[in-house]
Residue frames as qw, qx, qy, qz and C-alpha x, y, z in Angstrom:
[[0.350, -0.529, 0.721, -0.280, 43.30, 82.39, -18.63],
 [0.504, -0.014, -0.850, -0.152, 44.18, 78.73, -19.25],
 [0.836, -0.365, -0.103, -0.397, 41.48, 76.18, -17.07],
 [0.233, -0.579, 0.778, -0.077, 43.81, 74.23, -14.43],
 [0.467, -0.090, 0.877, -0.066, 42.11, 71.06, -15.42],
 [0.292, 0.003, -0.661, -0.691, 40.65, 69.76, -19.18],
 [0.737, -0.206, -0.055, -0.641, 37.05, 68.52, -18.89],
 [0.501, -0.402, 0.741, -0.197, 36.73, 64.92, -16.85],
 [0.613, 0.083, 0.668, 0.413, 36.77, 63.13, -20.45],
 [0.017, 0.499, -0.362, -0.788, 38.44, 65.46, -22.82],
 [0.062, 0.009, 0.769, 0.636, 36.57, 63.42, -25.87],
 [0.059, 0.658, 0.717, -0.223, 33.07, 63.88, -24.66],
 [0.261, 0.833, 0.256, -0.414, 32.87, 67.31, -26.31],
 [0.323, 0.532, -0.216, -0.753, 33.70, 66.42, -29.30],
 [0.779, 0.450, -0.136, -0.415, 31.78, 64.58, -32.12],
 [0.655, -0.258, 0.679, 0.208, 33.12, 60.85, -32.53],
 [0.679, 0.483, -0.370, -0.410, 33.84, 59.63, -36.26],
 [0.966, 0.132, 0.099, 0.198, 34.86, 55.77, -37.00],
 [0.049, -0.691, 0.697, 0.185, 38.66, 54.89, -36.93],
 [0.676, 0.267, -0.681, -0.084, 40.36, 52.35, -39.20],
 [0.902, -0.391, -0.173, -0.056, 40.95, 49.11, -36.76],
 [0.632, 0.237, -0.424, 0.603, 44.48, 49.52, -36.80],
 [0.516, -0.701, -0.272, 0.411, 45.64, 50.15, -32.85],
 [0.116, -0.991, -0.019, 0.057, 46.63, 53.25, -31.90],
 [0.504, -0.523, 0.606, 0.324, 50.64, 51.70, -31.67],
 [0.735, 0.524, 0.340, 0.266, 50.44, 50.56, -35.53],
 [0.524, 0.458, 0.151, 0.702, 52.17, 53.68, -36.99],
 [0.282, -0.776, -0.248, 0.507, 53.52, 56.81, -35.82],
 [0.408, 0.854, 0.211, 0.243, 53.78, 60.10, -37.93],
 [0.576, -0.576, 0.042, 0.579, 57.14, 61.69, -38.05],
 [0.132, 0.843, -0.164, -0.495, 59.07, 63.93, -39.82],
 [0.742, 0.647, -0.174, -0.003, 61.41, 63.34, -42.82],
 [0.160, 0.788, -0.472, 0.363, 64.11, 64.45, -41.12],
 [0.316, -0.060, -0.786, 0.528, 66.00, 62.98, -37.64],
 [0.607, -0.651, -0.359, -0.280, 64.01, 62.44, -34.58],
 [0.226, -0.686, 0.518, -0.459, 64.50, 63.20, -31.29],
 [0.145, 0.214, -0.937, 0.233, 65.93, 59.94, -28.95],
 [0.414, 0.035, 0.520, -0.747, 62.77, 60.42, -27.24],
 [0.723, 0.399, 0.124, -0.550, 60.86, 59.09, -30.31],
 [0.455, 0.352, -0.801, -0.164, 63.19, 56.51, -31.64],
 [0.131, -0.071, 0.839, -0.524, 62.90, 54.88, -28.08],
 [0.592, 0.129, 0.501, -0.617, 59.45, 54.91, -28.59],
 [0.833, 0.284, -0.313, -0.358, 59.29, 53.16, -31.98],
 [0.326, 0.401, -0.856, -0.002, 61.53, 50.65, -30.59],
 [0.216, -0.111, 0.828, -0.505, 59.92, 49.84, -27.76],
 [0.563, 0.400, 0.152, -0.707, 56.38, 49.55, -29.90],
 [0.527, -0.026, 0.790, 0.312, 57.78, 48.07, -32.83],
 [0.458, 0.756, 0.254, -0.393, 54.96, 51.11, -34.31],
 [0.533, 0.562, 0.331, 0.539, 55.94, 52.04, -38.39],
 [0.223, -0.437, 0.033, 0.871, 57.56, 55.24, -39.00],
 [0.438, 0.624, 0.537, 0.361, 55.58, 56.56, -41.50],
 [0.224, -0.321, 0.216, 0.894, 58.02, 59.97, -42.41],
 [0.292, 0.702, 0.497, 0.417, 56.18, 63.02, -43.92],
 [0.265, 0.032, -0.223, 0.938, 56.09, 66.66, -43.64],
 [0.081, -0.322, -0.462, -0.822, 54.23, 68.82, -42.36],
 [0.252, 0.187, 0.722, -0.616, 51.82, 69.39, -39.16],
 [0.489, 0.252, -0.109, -0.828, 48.82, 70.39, -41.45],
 [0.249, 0.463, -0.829, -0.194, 49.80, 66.96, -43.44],
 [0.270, 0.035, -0.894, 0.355, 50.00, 64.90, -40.83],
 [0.394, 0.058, 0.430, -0.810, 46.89, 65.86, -39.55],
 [0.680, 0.317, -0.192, -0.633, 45.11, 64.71, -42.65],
 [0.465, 0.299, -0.823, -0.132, 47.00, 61.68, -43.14],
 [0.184, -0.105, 0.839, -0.501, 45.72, 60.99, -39.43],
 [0.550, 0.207, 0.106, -0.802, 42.27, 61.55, -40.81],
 [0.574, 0.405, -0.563, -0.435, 42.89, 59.49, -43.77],
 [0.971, -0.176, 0.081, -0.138, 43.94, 56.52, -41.97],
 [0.657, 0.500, -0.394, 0.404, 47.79, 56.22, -43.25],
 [0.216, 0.233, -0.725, 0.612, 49.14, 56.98, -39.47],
 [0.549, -0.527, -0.642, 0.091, 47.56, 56.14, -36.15],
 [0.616, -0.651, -0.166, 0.411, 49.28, 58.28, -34.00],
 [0.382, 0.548, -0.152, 0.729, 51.55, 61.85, -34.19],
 [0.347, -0.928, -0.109, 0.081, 53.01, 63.19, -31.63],
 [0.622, 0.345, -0.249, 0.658, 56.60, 65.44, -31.48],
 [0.642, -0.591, -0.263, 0.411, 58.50, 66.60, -29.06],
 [0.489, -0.141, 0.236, 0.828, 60.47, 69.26, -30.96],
 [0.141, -0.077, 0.456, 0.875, 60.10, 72.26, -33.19],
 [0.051, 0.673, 0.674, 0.301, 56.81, 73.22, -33.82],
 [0.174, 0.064, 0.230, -0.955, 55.11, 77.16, -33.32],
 [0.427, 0.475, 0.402, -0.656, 51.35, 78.03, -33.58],
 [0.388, 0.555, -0.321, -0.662, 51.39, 78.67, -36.87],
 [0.043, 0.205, -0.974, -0.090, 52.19, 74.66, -37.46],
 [0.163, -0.062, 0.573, -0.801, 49.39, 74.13, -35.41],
 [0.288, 0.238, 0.497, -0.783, 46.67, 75.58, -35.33],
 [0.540, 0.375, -0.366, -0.658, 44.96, 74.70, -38.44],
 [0.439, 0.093, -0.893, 0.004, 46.06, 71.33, -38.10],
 [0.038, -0.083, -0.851, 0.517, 44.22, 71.27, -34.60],
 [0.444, 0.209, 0.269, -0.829, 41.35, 72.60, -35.68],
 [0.580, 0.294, -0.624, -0.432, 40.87, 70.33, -38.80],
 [0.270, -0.066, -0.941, 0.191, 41.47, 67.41, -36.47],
 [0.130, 0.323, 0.724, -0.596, 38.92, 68.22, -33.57],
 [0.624, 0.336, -0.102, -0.698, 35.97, 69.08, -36.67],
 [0.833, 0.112, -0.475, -0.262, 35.98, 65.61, -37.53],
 [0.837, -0.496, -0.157, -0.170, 36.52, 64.41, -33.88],
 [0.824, -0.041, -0.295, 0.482, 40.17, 64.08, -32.92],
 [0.258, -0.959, -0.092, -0.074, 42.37, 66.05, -31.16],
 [0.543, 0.349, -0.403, 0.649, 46.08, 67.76, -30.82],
 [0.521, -0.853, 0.008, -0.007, 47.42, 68.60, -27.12],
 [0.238, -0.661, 0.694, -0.157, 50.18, 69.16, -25.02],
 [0.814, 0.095, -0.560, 0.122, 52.31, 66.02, -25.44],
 [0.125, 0.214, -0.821, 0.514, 53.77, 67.17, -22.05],
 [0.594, -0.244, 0.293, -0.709, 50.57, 67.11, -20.07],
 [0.900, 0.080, -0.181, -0.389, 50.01, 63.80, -21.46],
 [0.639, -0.189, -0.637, 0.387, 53.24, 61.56, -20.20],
 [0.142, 0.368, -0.475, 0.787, 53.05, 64.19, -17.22],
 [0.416, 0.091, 0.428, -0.797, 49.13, 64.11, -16.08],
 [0.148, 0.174, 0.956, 0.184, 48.04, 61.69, -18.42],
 [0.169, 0.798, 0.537, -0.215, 45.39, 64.28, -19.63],
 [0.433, 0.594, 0.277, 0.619, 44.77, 66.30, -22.79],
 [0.050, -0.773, -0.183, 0.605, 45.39, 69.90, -22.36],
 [0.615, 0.673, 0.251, 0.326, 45.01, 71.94, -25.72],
 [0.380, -0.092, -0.096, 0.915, 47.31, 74.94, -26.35],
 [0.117, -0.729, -0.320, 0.593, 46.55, 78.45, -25.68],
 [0.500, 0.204, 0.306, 0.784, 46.16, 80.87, -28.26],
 [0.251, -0.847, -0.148, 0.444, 46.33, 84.25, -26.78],
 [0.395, 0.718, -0.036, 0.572, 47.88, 87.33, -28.87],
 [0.596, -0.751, 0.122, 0.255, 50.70, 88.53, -26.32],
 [0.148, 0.849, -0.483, 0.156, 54.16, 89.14, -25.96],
 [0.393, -0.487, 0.750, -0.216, 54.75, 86.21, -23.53],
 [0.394, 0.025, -0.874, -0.284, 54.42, 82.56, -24.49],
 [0.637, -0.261, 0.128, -0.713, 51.29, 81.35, -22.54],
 [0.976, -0.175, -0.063, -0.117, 51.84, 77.63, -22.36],
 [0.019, -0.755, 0.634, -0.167, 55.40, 78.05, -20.67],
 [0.975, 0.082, -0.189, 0.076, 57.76, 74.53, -20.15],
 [0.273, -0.927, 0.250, -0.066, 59.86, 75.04, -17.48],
 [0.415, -0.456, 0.661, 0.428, 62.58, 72.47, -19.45],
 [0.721, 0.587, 0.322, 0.178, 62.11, 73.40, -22.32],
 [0.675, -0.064, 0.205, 0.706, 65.55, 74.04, -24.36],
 [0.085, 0.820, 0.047, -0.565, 66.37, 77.45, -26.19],
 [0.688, 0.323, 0.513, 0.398, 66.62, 77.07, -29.62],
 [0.118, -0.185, 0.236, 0.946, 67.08, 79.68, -32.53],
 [0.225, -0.371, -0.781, -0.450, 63.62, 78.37, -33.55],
 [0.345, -0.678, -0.645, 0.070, 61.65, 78.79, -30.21],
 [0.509, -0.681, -0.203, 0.485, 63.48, 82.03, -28.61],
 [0.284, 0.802, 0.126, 0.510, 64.74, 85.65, -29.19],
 [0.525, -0.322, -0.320, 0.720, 67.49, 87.60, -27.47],
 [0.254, -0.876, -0.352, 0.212, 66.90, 90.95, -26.14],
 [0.424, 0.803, -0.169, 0.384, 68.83, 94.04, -26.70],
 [0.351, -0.769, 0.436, -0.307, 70.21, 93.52, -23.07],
 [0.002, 0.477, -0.875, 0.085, 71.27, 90.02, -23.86],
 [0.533, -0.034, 0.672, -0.513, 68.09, 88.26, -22.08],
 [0.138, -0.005, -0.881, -0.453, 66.64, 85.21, -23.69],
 [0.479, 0.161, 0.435, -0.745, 63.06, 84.55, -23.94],
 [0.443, 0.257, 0.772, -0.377, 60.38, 82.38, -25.45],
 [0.221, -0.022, -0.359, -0.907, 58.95, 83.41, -28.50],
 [0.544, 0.029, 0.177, -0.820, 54.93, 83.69, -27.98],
 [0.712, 0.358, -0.318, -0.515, 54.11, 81.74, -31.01],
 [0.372, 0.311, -0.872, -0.076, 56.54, 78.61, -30.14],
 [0.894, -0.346, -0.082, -0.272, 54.73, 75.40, -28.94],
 [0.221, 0.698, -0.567, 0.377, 57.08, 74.52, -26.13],
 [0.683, -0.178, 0.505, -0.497, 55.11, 71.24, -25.00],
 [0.038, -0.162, 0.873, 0.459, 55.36, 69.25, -27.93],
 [0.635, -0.008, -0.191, -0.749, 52.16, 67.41, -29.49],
 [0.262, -0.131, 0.951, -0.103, 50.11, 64.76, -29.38],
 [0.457, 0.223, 0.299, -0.807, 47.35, 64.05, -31.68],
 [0.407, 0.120, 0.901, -0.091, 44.79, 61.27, -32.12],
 [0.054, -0.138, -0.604, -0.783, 42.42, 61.26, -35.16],
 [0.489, -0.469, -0.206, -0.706, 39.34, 60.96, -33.30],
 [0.758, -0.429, 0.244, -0.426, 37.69, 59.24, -30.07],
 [0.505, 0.295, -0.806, 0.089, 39.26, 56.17, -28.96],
 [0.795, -0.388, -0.467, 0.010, 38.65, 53.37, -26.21],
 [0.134, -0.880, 0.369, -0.267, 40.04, 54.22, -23.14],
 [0.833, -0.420, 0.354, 0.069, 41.41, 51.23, -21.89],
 [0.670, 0.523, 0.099, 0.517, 43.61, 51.52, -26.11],
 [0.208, 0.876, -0.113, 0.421, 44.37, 55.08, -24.91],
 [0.437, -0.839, 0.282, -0.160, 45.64, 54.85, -21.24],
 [0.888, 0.141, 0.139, 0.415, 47.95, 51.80, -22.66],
 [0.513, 0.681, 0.118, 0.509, 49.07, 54.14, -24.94],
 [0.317, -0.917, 0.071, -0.231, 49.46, 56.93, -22.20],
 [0.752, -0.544, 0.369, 0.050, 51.43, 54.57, -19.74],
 [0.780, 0.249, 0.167, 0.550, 53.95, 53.37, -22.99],
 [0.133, 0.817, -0.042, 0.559, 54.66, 57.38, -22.95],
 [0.421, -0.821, 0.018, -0.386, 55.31, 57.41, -19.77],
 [0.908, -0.278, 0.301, 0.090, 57.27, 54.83, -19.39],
 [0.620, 0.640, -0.038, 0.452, 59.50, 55.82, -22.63],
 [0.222, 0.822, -0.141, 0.504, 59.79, 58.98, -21.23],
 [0.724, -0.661, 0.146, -0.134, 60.99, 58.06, -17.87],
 [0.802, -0.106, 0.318, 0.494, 63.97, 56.31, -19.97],
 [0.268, 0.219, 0.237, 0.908, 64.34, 59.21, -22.44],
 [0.009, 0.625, 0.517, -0.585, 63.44, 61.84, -21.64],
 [0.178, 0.896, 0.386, -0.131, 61.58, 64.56, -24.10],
 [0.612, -0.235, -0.137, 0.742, 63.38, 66.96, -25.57],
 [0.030, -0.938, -0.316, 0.140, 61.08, 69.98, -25.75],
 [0.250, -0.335, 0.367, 0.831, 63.75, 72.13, -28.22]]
């Protein structure tokens, strides 16, 4: 069973490393491909670099490395994207969550990985895609388990909080003009 509430500072249990100086709004990791409105809006409003690569795993490292500041997507991603990438990040101090919790509650929540049938970190608007979902022999649509259906968000390691809740409240404030589009 998920916890209803992450710890009462989600970076306090785990291990800080040094970050380059560059703010958190310097560059944002994205795909190659198109973004969602949700994330153009936000480089505009930032002015942040696009720095286009593939890959969650990737992009994890590159966070490490120092080449992006910031990844988070709203779109397309399963477990499998993931989970490696989140684990790689939080061993050397950073972390990947829910991107909704964060413009929603302004707090990390990691995903759930549970072996099931049902998706465990449900998103009650999130879209149905051919990627995230699977139709029934009676027609019914559903979730696949595996799909992350919250989008991400993840920092390379600890960070200031008075840099991060900025950072929070520009998300929030995007998304209040575009909204997300959890597909």
């Amino acid at each position: 069973m998920q916890p209803d509430a992450p710890p009462s500072h989600f970076f306090e249990t785990i291990p800080a490393v040094e970050r380059k100086s560059k703010p958190l709004t310097h560059s944002l990791l994205t795909t190659n491909g198109s973004i969602s409105p949700f994330m153009e809006s936000y480089l505009s409003k930032t002015k942040a670099e696009r720095v286009r690569t593939g890959g969650a795993g990737n992009k994890a490292l590159l966070l490490l490395d120092g080449t992006g500041a910031l990844y988070f997507q709203d779109r397309g991603l399963s477990r499998w994207d993931t989970c490696a990438a989140q684990a790689v990040l939080e061993a050397n101090g950073g972390c990947l969550v829910k991107l909704q919790s964060i413009i929603d509650k302004g707090v990390p929540v990691p995903y759930t990985y549970v072996k099931g049938d049902d998706n465990s970190d449900p998103n009650p608007i999130a879209k149905f895609t051919a990627y995230n979902s699977t139709k029934t022999e009676g027609g019914e649509v559903n979730f696949q388990p595996y799909s992350n259906l919250c989008g991400l968000f993840a920092l390379p390691c600890k960070v200031d909080d008075t840099e991060l809740n900025a950072l929070i409240k520009t998300l929030q404030e995007v998304a209040s003009e575009v909204p997300p589009a959890y597909d």
